[in-house]
C-alpha positions in Angstrom: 36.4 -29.5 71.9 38.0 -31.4 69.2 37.9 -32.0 65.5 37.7 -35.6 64.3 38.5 -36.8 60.8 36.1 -39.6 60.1 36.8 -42.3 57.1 35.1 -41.3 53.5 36.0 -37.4 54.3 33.8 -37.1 56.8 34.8 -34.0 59.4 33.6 -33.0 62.6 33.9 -30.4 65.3 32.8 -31.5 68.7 31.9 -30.2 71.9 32.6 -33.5 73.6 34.5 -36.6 72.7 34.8 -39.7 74.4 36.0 -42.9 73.2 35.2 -46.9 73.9 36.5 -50.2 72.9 33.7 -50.1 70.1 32.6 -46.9 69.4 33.5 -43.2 69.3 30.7 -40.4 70.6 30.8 -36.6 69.4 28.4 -34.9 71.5 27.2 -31.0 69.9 28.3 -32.0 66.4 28.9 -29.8 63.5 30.2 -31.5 60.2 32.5 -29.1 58.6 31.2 -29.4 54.9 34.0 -26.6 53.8 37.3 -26.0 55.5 37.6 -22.5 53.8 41.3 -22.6 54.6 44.5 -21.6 52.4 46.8 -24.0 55.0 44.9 -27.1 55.6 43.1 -29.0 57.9 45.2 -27.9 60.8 44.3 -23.9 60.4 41.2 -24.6 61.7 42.7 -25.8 65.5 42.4 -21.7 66.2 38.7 -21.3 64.9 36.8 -21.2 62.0 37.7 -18.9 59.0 35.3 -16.6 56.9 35.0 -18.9 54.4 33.9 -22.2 56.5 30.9 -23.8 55.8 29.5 -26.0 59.2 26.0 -27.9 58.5 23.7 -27.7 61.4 24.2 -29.6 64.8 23.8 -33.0 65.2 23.3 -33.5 69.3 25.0 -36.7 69.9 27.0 -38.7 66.5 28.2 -42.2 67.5 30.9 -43.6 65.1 32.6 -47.2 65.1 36.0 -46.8 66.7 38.1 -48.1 63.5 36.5 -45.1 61.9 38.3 -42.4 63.4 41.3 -41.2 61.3 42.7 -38.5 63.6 41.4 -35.9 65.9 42.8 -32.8 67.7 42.0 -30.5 69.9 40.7 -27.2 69.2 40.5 -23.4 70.2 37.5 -22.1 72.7 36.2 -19.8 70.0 35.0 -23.1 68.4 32.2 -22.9 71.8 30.6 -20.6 70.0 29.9 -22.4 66.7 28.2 -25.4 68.6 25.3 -23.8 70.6 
C-alpha cells in the first residue's frame, strides 16, 4: 500500500502500485480530498486521522509516469480503508 502525490494536488492511497516506462497504475484507489493532519503529509504513513476525508474507490487509476511527484509506503491499517 502506498500513498502517491499526483501533479495539480492530486493524492492517493493505494492498495497496489506498479509502475512502467509510460504510465503509473493505483489499483483500490481512494483520493484523499483532506489530510486532516496537524504534521503534514507524512502523518498519514501510520493511518488515517479522525479528521480525514477519502472520496470513494476508484478500482484501477492509470496516471502518466511524469505525473507522479512522490509516493511512500504506508501502514496496514490503511487495508481497511480500501475495501
Amino acid at each position: 500500500m502506498k500513498i502517491v502525490v499526483i501533479n495539480n494536488g492530486f493524492v492517493f492511497v493505494c492498495g497496489e502500485f506498479s509502475q512502467s516506462q509510460h504510465h503509473a497504475t493505483m489499483t483500490k484507489a481512494r483520493c484523499i480530498r483532506t489530510w486532516g493532519t496537524s504534521n503534514g503529509l507524512g502523518q498519514l504513513a501510520v493511518g488515517p486521522t479522525k479528521e480525514t476525508v477519502l472520496d470513494d474507490q476508484i478500482p484501477i487509476v492509470e496516471v502518466p509516469q511524469h505525473q507522479i511527484v512522490f509516493t511512500f509506503d504506508v501502514a496496514g491499517v490503511w487495508a481497511n480503508h480500501l475495501k
